[in-house]
PyMOL Python script that loads the backbone (N, CA, C, O; Angstrom):
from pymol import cmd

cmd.read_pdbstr("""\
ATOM      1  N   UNK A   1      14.739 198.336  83.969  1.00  0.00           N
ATOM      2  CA  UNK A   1      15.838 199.280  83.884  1.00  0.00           C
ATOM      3  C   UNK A   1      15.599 200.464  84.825  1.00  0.00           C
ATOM      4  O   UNK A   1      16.516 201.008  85.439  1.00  0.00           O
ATOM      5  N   UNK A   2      14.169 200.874  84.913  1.00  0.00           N
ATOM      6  CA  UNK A   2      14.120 202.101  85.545  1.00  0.00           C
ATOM      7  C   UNK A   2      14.158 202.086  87.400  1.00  0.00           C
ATOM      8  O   UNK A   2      14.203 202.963  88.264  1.00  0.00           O
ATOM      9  N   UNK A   3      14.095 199.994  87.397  1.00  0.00           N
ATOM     10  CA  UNK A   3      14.295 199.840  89.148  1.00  0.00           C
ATOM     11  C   UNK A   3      16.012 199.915  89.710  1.00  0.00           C
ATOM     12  O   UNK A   3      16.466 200.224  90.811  1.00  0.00           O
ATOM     13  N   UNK A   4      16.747 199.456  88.334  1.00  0.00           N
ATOM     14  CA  UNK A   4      17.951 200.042  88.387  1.00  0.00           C
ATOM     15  C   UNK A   4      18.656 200.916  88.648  1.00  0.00           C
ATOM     16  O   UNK A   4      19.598 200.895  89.441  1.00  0.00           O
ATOM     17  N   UNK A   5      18.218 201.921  87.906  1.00  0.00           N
ATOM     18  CA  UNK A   5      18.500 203.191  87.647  1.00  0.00           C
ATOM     19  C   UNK A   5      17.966 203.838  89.098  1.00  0.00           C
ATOM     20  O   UNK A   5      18.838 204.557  89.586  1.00  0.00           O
ATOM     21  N   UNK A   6      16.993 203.774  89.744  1.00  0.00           N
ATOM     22  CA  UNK A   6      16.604 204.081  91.034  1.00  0.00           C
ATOM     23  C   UNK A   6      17.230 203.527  91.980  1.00  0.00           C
ATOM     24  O   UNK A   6      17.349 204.290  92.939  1.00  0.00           O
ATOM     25  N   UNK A   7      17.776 202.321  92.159  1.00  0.00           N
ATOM     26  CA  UNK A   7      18.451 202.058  93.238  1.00  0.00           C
ATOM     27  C   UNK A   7      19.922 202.644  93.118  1.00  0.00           C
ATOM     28  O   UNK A   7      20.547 203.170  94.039  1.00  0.00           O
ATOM     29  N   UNK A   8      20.413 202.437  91.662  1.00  0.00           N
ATOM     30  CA  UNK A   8      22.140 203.154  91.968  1.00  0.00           C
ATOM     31  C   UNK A   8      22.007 204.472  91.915  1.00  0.00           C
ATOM     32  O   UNK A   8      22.551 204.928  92.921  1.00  0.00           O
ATOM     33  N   UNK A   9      21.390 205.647  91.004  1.00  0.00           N
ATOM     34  CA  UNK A   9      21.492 206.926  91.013  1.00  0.00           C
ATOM     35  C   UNK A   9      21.780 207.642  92.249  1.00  0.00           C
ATOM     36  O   UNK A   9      22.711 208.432  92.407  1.00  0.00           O
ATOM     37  N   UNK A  10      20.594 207.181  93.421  1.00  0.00           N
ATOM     38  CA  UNK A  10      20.884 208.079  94.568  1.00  0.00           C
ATOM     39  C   UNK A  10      22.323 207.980  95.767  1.00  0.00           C
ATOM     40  O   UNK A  10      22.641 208.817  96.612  1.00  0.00           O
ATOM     41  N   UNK A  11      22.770 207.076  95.552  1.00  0.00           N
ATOM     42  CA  UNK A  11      23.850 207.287  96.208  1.00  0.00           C
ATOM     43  C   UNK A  11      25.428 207.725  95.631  1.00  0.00           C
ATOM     44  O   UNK A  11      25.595 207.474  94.437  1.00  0.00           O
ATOM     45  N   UNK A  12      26.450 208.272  96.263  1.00  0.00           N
ATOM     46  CA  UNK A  12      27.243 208.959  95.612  1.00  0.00           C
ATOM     47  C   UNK A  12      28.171 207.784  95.315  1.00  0.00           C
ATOM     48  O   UNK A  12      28.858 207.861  94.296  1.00  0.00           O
ATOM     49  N   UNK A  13      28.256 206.809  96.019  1.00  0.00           N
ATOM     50  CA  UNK A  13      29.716 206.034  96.556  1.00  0.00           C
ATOM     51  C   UNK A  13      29.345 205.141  94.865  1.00  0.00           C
ATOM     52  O   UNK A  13      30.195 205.066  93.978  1.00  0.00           O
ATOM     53  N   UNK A  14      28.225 204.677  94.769  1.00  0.00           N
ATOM     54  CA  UNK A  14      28.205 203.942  93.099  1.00  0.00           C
ATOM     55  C   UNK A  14      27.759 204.354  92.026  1.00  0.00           C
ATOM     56  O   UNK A  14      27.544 203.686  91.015  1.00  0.00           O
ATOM     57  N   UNK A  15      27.548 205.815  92.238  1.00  0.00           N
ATOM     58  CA  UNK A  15      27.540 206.935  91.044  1.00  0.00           C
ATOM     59  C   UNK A  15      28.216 206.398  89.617  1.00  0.00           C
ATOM     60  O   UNK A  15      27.559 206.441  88.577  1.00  0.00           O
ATOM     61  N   UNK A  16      29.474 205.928  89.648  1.00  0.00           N
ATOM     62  CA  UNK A  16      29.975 205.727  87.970  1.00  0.00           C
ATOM     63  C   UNK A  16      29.318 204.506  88.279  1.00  0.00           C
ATOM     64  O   UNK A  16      28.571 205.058  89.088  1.00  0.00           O
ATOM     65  N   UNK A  17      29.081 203.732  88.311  1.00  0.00           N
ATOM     66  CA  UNK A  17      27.875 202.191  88.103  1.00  0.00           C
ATOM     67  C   UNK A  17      26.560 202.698  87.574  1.00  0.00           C
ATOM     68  O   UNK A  17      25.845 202.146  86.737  1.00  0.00           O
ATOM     69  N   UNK A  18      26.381 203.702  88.123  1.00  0.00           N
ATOM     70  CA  UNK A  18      25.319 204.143  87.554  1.00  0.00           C
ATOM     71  C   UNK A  18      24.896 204.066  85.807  1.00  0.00           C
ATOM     72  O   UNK A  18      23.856 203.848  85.184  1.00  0.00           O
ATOM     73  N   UNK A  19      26.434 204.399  85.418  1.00  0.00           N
ATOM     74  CA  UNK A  19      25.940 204.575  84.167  1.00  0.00           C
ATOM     75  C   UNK A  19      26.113 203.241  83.511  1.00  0.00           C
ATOM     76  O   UNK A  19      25.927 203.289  82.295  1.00  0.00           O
ATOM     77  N   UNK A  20      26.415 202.077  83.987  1.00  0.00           N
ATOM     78  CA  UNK A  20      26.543 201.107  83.140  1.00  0.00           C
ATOM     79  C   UNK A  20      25.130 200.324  83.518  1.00  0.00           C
ATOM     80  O   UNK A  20      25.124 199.111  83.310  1.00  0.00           O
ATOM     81  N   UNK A  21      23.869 200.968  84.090  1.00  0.00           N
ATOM     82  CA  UNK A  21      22.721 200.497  83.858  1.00  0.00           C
ATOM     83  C   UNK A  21      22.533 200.460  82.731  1.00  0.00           C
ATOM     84  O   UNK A  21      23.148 199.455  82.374  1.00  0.00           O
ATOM     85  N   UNK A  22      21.976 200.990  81.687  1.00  0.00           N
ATOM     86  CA  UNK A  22      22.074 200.838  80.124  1.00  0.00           C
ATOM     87  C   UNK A  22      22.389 199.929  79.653  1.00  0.00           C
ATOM     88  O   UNK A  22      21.641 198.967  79.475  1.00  0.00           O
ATOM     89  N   UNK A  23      23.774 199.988  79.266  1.00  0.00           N
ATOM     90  CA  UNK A  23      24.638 198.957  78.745  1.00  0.00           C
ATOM     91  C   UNK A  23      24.348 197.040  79.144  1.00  0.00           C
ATOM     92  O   UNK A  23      24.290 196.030  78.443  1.00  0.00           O
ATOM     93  N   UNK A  24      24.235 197.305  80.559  1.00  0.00           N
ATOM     94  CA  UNK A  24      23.913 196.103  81.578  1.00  0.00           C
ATOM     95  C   UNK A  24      22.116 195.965  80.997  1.00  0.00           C
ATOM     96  O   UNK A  24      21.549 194.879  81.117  1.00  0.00           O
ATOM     97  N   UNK A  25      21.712 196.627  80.664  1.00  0.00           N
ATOM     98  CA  UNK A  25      20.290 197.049  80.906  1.00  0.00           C
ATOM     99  C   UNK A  25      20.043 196.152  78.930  1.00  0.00           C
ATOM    100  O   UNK A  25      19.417 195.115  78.711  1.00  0.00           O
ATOM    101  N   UNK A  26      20.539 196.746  78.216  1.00  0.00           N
ATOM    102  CA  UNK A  26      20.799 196.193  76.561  1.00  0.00           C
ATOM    103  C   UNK A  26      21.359 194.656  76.722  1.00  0.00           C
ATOM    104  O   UNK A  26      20.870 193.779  76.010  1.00  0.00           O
ATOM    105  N   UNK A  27      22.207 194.401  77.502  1.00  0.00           N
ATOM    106  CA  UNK A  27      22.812 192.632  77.076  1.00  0.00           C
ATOM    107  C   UNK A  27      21.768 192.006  78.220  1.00  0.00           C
ATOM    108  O   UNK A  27      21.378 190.893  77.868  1.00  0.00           O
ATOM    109  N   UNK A  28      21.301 192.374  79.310  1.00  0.00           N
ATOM    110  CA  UNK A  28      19.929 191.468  79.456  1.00  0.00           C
ATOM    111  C   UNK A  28      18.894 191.320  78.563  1.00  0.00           C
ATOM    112  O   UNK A  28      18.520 190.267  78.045  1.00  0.00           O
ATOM    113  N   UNK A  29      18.414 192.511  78.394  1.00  0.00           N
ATOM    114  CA  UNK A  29      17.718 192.169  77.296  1.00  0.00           C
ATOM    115  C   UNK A  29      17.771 191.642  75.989  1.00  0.00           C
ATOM    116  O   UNK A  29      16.689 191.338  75.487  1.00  0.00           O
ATOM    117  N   UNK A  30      18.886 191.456  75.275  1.00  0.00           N
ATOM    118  CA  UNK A  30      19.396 190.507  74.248  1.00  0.00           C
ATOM    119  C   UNK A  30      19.773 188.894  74.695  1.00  0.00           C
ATOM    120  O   UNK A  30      19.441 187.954  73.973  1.00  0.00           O
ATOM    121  N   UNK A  31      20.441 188.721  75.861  1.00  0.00           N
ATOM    122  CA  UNK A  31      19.781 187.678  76.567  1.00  0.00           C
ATOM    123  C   UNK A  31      18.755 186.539  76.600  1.00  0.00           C
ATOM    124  O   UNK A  31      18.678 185.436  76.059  1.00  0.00           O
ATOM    125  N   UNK A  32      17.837 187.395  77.633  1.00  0.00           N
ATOM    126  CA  UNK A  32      16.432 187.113  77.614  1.00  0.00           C
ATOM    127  C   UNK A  32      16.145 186.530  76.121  1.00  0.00           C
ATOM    128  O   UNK A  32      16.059 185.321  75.901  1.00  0.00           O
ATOM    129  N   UNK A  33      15.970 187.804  74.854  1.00  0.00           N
ATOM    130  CA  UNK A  33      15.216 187.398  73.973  1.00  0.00           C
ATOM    131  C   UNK A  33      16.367 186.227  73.433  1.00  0.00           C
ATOM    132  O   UNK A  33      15.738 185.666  72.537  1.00  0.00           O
ATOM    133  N   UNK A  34      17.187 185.826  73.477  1.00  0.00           N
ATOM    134  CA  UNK A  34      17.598 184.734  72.750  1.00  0.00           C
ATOM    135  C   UNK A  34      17.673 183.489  73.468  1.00  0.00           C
ATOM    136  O   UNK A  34      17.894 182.373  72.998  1.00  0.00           O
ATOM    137  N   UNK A  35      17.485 183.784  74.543  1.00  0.00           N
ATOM    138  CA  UNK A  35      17.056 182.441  75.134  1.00  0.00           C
ATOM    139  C   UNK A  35      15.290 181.721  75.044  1.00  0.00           C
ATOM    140  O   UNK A  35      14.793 180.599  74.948  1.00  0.00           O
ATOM    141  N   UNK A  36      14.653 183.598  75.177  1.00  0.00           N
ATOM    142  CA  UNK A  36      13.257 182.772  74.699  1.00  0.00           C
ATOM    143  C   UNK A  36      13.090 181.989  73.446  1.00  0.00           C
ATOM    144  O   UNK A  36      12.420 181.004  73.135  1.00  0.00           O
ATOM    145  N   UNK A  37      13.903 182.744  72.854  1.00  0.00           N
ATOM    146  CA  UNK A  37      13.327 181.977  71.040  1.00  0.00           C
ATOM    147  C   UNK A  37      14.330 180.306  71.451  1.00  0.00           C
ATOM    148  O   UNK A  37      13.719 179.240  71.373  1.00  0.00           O
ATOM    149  N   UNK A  38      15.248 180.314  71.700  1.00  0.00           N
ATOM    150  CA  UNK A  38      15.920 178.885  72.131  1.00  0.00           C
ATOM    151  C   UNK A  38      15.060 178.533  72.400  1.00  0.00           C
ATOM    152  O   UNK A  38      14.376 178.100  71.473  1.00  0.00           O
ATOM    153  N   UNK A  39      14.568 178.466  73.571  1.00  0.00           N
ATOM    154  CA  UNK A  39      13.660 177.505  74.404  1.00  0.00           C
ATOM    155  C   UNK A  39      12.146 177.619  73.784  1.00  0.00           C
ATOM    156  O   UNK A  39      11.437 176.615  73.830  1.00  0.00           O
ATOM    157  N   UNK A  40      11.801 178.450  73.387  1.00  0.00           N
ATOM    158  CA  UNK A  40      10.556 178.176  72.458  1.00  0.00           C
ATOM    159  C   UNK A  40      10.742 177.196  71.106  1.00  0.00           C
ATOM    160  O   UNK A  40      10.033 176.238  70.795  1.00  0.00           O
ATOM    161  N   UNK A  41      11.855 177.703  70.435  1.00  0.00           N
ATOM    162  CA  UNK A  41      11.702 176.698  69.099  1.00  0.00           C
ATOM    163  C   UNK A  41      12.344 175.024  70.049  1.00  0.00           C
ATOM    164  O   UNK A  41      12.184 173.818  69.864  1.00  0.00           O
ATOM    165  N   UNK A  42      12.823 175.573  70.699  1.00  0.00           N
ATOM    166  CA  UNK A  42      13.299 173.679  71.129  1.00  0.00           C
ATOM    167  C   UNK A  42      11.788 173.014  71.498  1.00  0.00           C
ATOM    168  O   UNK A  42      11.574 171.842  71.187  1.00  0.00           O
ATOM    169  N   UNK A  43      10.765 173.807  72.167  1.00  0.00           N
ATOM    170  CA  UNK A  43       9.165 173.275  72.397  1.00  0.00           C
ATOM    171  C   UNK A  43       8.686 172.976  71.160  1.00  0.00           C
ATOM    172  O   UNK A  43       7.892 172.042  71.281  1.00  0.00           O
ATOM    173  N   UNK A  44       8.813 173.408  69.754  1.00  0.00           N
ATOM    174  CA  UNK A  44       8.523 172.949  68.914  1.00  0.00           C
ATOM    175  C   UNK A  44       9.097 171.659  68.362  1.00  0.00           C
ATOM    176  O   UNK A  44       8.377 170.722  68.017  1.00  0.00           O
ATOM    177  N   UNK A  45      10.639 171.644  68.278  1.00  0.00           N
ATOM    178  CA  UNK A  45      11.240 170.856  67.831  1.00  0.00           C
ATOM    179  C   UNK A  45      11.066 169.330  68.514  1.00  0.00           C
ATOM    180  O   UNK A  45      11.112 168.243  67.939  1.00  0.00           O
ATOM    181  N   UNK A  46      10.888 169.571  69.693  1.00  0.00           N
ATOM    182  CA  UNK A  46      10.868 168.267  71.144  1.00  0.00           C
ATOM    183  C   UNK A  46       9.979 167.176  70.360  1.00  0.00           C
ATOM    184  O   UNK A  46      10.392 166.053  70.071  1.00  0.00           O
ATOM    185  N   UNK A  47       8.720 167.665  70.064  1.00  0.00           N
ATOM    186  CA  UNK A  47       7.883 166.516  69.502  1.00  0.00           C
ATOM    187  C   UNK A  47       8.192 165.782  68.553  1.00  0.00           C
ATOM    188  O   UNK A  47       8.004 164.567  68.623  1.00  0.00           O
ATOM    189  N   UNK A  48       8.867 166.520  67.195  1.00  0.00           N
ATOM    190  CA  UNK A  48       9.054 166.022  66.372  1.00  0.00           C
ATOM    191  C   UNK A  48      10.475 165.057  66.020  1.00  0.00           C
ATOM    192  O   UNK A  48      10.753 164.358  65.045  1.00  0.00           O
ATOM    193  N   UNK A  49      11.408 165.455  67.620  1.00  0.00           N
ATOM    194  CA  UNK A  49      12.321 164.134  67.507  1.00  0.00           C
ATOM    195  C   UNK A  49      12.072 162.934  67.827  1.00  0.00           C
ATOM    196  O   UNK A  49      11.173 162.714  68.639  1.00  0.00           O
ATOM    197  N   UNK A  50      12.704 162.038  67.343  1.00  0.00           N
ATOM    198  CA  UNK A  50      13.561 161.934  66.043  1.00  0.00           C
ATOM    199  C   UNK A  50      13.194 161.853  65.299  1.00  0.00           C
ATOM    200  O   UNK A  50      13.931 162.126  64.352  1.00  0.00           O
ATOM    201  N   UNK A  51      11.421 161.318  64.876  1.00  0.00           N
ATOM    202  CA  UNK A  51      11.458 161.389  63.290  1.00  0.00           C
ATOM    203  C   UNK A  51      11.401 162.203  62.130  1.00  0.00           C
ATOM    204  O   UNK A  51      11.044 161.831  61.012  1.00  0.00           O
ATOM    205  N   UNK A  52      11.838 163.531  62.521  1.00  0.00           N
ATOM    206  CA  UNK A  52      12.092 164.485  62.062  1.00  0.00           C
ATOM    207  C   UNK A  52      13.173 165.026  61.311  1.00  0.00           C
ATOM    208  O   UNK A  52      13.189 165.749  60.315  1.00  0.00           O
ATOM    209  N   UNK A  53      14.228 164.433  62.125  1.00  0.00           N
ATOM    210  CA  UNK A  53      15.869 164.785  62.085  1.00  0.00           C
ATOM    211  C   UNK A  53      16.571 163.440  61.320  1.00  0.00           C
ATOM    212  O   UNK A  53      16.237 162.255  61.296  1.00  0.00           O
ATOM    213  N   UNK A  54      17.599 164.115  60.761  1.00  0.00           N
ATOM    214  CA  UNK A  54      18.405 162.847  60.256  1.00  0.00           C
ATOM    215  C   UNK A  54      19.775 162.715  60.790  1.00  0.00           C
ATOM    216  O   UNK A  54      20.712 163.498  60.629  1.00  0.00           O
ATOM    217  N   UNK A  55      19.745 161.316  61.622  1.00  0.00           N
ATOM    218  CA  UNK A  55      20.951 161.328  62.436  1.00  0.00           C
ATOM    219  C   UNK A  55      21.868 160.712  61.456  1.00  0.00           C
ATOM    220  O   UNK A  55      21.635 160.410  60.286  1.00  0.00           O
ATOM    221  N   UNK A  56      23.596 160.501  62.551  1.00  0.00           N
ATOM    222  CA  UNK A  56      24.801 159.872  61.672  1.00  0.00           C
ATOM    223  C   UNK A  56      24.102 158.063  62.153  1.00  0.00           C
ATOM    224  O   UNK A  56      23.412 157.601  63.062  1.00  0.00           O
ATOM    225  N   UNK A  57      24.634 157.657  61.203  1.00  0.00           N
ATOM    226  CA  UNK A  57      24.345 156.161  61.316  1.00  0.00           C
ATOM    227  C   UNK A  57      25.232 155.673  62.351  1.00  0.00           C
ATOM    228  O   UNK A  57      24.711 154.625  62.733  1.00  0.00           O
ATOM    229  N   UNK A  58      26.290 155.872  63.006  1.00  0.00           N
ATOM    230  CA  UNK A  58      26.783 155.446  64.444  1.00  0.00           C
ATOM    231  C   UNK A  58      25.757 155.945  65.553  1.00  0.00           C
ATOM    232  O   UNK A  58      25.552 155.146  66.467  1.00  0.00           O
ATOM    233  N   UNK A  59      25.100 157.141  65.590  1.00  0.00           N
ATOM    234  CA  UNK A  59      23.982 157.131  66.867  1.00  0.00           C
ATOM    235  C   UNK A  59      22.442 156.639  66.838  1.00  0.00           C
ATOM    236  O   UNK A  59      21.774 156.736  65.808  1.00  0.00           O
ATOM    237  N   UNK A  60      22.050 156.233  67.749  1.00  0.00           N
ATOM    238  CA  UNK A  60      20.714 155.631  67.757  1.00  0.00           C
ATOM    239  C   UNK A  60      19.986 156.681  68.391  1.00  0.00           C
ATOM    240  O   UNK A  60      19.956 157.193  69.511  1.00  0.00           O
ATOM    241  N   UNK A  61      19.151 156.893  66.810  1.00  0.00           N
ATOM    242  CA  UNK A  61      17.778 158.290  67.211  1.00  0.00           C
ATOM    243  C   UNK A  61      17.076 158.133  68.650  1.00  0.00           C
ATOM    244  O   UNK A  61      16.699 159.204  69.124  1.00  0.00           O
ATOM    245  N   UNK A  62      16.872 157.171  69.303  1.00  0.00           N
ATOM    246  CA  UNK A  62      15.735 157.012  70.558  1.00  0.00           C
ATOM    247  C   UNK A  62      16.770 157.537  71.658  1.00  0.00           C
ATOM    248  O   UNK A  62      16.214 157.926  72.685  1.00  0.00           O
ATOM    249  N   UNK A  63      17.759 157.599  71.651  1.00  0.00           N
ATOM    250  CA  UNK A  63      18.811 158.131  72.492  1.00  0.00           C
ATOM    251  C   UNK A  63      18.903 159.777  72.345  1.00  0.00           C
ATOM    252  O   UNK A  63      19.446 160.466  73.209  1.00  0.00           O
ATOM    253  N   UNK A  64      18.423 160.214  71.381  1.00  0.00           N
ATOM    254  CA  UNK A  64      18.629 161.406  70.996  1.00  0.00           C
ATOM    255  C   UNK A  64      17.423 162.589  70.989  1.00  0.00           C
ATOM    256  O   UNK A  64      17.336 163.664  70.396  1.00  0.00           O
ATOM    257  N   UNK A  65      16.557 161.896  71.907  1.00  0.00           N
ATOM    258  CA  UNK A  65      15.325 162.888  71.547  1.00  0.00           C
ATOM    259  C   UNK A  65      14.540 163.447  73.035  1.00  0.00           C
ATOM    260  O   UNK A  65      13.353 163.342  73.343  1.00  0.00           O
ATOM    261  N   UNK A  66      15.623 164.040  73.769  1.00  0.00           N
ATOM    262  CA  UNK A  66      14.795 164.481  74.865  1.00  0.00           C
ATOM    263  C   UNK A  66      14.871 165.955  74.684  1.00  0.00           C
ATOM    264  O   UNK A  66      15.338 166.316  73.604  1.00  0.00           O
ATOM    265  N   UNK A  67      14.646 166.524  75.200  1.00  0.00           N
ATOM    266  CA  UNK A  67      14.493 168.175  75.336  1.00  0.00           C
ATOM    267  C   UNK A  67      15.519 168.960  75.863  1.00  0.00           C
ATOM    268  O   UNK A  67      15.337 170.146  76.134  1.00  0.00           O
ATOM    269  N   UNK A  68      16.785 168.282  76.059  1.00  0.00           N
ATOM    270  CA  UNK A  68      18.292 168.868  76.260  1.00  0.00           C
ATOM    271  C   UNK A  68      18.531 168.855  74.585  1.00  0.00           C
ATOM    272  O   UNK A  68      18.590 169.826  73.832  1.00  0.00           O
ATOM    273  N   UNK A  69      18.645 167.479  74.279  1.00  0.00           N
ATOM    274  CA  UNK A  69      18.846 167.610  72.710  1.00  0.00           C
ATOM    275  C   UNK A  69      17.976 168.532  71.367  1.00  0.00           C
ATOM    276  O   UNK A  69      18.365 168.898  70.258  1.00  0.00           O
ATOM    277  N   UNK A  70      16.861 168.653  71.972  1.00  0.00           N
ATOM    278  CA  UNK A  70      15.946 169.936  71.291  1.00  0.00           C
ATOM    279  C   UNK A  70      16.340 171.047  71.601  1.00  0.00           C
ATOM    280  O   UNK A  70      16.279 171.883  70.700  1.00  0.00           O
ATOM    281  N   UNK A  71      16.833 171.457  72.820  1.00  0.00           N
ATOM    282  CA  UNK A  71      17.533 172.640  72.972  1.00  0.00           C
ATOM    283  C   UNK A  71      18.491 173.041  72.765  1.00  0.00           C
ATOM    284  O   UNK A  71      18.732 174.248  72.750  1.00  0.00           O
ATOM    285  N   UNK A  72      19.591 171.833  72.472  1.00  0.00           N
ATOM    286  CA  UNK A  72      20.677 171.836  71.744  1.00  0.00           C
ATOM    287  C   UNK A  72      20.686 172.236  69.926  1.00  0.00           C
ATOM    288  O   UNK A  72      21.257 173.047  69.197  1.00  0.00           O
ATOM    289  N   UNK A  73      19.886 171.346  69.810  1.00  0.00           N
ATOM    290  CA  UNK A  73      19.146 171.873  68.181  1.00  0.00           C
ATOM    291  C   UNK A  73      18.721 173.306  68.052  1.00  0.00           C
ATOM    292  O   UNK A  73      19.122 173.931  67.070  1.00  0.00           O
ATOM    293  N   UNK A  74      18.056 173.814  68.817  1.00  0.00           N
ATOM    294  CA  UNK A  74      17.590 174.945  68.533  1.00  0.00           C
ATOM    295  C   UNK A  74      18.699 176.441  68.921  1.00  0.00           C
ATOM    296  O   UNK A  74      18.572 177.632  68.635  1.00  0.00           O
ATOM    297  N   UNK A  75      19.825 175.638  69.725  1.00  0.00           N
ATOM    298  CA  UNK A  75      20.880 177.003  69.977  1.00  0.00           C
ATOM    299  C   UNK A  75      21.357 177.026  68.713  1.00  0.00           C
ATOM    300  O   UNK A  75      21.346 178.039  68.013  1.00  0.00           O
ATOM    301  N   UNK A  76      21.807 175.891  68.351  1.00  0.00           N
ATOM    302  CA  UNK A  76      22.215 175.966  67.177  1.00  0.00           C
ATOM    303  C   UNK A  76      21.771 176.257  66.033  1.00  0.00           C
ATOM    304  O   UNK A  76      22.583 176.737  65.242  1.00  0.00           O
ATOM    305  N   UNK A  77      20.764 176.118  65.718  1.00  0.00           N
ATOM    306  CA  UNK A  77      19.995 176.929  64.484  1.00  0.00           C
ATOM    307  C   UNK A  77      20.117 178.347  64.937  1.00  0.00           C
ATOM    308  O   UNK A  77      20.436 179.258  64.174  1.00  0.00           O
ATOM    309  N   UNK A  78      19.837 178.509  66.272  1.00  0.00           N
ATOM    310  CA  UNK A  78      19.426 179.942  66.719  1.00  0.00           C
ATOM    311  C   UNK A  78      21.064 181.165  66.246  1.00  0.00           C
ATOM    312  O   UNK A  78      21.216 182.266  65.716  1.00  0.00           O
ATOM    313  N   UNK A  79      21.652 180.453  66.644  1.00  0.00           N
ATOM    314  CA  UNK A  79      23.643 180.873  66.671  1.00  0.00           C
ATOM    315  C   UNK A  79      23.720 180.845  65.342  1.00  0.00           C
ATOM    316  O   UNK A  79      24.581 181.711  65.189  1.00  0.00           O
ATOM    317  N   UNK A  80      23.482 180.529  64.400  1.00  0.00           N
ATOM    318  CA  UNK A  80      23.602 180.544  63.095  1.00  0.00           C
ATOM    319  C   UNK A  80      24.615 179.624  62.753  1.00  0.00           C
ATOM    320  O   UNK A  80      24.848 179.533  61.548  1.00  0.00           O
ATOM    321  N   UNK A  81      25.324 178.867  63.581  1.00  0.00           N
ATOM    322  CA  UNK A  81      26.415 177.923  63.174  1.00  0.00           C
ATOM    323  C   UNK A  81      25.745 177.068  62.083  1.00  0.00           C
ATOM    324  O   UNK A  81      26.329 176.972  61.003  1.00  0.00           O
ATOM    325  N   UNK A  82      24.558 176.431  62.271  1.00  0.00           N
ATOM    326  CA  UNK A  82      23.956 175.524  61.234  1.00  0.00           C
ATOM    327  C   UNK A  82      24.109 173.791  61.432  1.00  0.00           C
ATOM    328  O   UNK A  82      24.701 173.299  62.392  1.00  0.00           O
ATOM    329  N   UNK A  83      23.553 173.098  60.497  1.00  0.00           N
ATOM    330  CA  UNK A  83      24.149 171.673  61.224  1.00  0.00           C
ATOM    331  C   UNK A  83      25.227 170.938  60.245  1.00  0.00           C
ATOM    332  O   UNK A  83      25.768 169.890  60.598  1.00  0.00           O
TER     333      UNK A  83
END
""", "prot")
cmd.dss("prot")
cmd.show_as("cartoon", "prot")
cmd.util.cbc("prot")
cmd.orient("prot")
């Protein structure tokens, strides 16, 4: 934030930008942290598909267990939607 804040402050012409470092500065960082915990709990989850999970009986678990689908699992726990 503070390499931000140093590059827009000194000039006049993007002075009001200036102040939406902050703001810009808060939704990266909420961001970031929700993508780390995504992608961290999906590193947990990865191993334990499929025999972990309980699929619908139309899909076949061995189809379902790469690390797009762990990361898919884990936005979703993460989002609170649920399964």
């Amino acid at each position: 934030m503070r390499g931000l804040w140093r590059l827009l402050s000194p000039s006049r012409t993007v002075r009001g930008a200036a102040g939406l470092v902050g703001p810009l500065g808060m939704v990266g960082v909420v961001v970031m942290w929700a993508s780390g915990v995504s992608v961290g709990w999906a590193l947990v989850y990865w191993p334990h598909m499929p025999e972990a999970f309980a699929f619908s009986t139309a899909l076949d678990p061995a189809e379902h267990s790469g690390p797009v689908d762990a990361l898919y699992i884990s936005m979703v726990i993460v989002a609170t939607l649920g399964l």
